[in-house]
Structure formats: structure tokens, C-alpha cells
C-alpha positions, 0 to 999 in steps of 0.5 A: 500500500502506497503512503497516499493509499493509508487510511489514517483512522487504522492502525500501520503495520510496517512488514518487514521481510524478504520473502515475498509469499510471507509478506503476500501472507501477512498483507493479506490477513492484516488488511482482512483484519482492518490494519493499513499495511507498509512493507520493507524487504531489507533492514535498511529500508526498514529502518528509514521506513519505521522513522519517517512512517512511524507505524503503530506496530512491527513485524521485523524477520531476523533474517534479512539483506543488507542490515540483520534483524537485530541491528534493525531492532536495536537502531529502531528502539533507540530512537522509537516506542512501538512495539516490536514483534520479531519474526525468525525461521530459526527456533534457537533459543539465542535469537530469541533472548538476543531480539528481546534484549535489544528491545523488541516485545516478542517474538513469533517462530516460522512457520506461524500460525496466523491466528496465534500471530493476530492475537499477538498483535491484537494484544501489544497493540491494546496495551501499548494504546492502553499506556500511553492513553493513561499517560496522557489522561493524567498529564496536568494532574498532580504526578502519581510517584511510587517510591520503594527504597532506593526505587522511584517510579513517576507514572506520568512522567514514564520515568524510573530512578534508582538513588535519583539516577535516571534509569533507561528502560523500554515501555515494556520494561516499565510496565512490568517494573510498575505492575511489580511495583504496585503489589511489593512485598507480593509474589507475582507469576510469569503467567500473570504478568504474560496476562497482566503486562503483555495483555496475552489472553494465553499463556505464551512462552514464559521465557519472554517475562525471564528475559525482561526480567534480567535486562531490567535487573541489569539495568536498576540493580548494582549486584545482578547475582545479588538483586535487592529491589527486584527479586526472583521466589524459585520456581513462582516468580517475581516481586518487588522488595518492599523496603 
């Protein structure tokens, strides 16, 4: 679909992938479901494209001409928040974590099923419209500030600091930083933040929440074998430390 053609009231999905039969795959469905549709059949045109268009959402294949998957996830992230589905023909394990460390929200395995691929993004998109409408819902209100031992996090500012440093988390990152952080003290499972924070109404691959975990860890804690804020209980999940 051309720029001209893009029917301003639906949601743009940028497709980016070099197989043209996936690409005809996916334009075809997402249209059928009332999304507008862009595609790039390369990293680098997918990078200028997700810049200068701004989609609502990305479907980005790992594996592509001219700039990887990754490279293209990380160059995205850095200067954009939408959320990030990664697409990869490979069920290795390291593809996964890699895609989600650098900032993508999750991933999906060729060969897709259609149906579980929509709901996915269906999902993402919900939450993502959810966050940043109460963000602006509570903008020129009094400013709603959590504050947990060393841990600050100011809801509409989106911001999260650690002994008044400034901590750089991605939107997801921050929402599971701040469901945990409303319940310290509690217990909260990986399915339940799946449910809670991804806004799956399935349970997906836990391994998506351990991941996310360990890079926000990594980003607030200064001992990550040794985390004093956020904490795992063996084999049920995570919760905030509530001094």
C-alpha cells in the first residue's frame, strides 16, 4: 500500500521481510483484519521506513539483506516506542533472548500460525494504546510517584530512578517494573504478568517475562547475582522488595 493509499483512522503495520509469499501472507490477513499495511524487504529500508512512517506496530524477520534483524531492532528502539514483534525461521533459543534484549516485545517462530500471530498483535497493540492513553489522561494532574527504597517510579512522567539516577528502560520494561511495583512485598507469576503486562489472553512462552526480567535487573540493580529491589521466589516468580 502506497503512503497516499493509508487510511489514517487504522492502525500501520510496517512488514518487514524478504520473502515475498510471507509478506503476500501477512498483507493479506492484516488488511482482512482492518490494519493499513507498509512493507520493507531489507533492514535498511526498514529502518528509514519505521522513522519517517512511524507505524503503530512491527513485524521485523531476523533474517534479512543488507542490515540483520537485530541491528534493525536495536537502531529502531533507540530512537522509537512501538512495539516490536520479531519474526525468525530459526527456533534457537539465542535469537530469541538476543531480539528481546535489544528491545523488541516478542517474538513469533516460522512457520506461524496466523491466528496465534493476530492475537499477538491484537494484544501489544491494546496495551501499548492502553499506556500511553493513561499517560496522557493524567498529564496536568498532580504526578502519581511510587517510591520503594532506593526505587522511584513517576507514572506520568514514564520515568524510573534508582538513588535519583535516571534509569533507561523500554515501555515494556516499565510496565512490568510498575505492575511489580504496585503489589511489593507480593509474589507475582510469569503467567500473570504474560496476562497482566503483555495483555496475552494465553499463556505464551514464559521465557519472554525471564528475559525482561534480567535486562531490567541489569539495568536498576548494582549486584545482578545479588538483586535487592527486584527479586526472583524459585520456581513462582517475581516481586518487588518492599523496603
Amino acid at each position: 500500500m502506497s503512503e497516499n493509499e493509508v487510511n489514517q483512522d487504522k492502525k500501520t503495520i510496517l512488514i518487514v521481510d524478504d520473502e515475498k509469499p510471507i509478506v503476500d501472507i501477512l498483507v493479506y490477513n492484516l488488511q482482512k483484519e482492518g490494519y493499513n499495511t507498509i512493507e520493507a524487504n531489507d533492514g535498511i529500508t526498514a529502518v528509514d521506513m519505521a522513522l519517517s512512517q512511524k507505524p503503530d506496530l512491527i513485524l521485523l524477520d531476523i533474517m534479512l539483506p543488507k542490515m540483520d534483524g537485530l541491528t534493525v531492532c536495536k537502531k529502531i528502539r533507540t530512537n522509537l516506542n512501538v512495539p516490536i514483534l520479531m519474526l525468525t525461521a530459526r527456533d534457537e533459543e539465542i535469537d530469541k533472548i538476543v531480539g528481546l534484549e535489544l528491545g523488541a516485545d516478542d517474538y513469533v517462530t516460522k512457520p506461524f500460525s496466523v491466528r496465534e500471530l493476530m492475537a499477538r498483535i491484537k494484544a501489544n497493540l491494546r496495551k501499548f494504546e492502553a499506556t500511553t492513553t493513561d499517560n496522557n489522561t493524567t498529564s496536568g494532574k498532580e504526578t502519581k510517584k511510587v517510591k520503594i527504597g532506593d526505587l522511584t517510579i513517576d507514572y506520568d512522567k514514564f520515568e524510573v530512578r534508582v538513588k535519583d539516577e535516571v534509569i533507561d528502560l523500554t515501555l515494556r520494561e516499565f510496565e512490568v517494573l510498575k505492575y511489580l511495583a504496585n503489589q511489593p512485598g507480593q509474589v507475582v507469576t510469569r503467567e500473570v504478568l504474560l496476562e497482566k503486562v503483555w495483555g496475552y489472553e494465553y499463556y505464551g512462552d514464559i521465557r519472554t517475562v525471564d528475559v525482561t526480567v534480567r535486562r531490567i535487573r541489569e539495568k536498576i540493580e548494582k549486584d545482578t547475582a545479588a538483586p535487592k529491589i527486584l527479586i526472583t521466589k524459585r520456581g513462582v516468580g517475581y516481586y518487588i522488595a518492599s523496603k
